[in-house]
C-alpha positions, 0 to 999 in steps of 0.5 A: 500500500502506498500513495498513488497520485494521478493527473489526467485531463477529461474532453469537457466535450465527451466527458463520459470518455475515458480520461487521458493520465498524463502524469502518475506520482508513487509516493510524493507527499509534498505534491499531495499536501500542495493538491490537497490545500488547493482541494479544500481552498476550491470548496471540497466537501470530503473529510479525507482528501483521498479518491477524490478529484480537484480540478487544475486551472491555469493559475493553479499550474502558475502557482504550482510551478512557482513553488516547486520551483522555490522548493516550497511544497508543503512537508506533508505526511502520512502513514502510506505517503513516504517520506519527501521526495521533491527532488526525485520528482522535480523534472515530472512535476515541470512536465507535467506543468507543461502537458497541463498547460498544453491540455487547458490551450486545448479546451481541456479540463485537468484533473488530480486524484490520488488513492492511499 
């Protein structure tokens, strides 16, 4: 068991279509901590942040790539998370910020979930 994070974009067109995963994180705590602040700050209803999906719009990803970028990710635990791992992960999360920023330009809807 562990935390499995996933970003995936869904066509607003189709949404009953499968969605595309465009980035997959195994234990990357800190990146969760960052996602679930935006979860709850957006109005999210669930007690746990777990199997629950927060969209990303462009100022998310602007914000988001700002604090990577200045090492700031929240110190997030938990008992499955693992421990910090934002170096390992840094060059993910900027293309990821990339794939996100490509799929909105496209009329897309990016979405984050996670399972632990």
């Amino acid at each position: 068991m562990g935390l499995d994070q996933y970003a995936y974009v869904v066509d607003p067109k189709n949404p009953e279509a499968d969605s595309r995963e465009i980035a997959c994180w195994r234990k990357h705590p800190n990146l969760q901590g960052w996602m679930e602040s935006l979860y709850f700050k957006k109005g999210g209803k669930e007690e746990q942040f777990n199997c629950v999906a927060v969209k990303i719009n462009a100022e998310d990803l602007d914000a988001l790539d700002l604090t990577i970028n200045n090492k700031e990710l929240p110190e997030t635990q938990g008992f499955f998370f693992g421990s910090d791992s934002d170096d390992y992960y840094k060059d993910q999360d900027i293309q990821f910020i990339e794939d996100a920023r490509v799929a909105l330009d496209k009329g897309m809807i990016v979405e984050y979930s996670s399972w632990w």
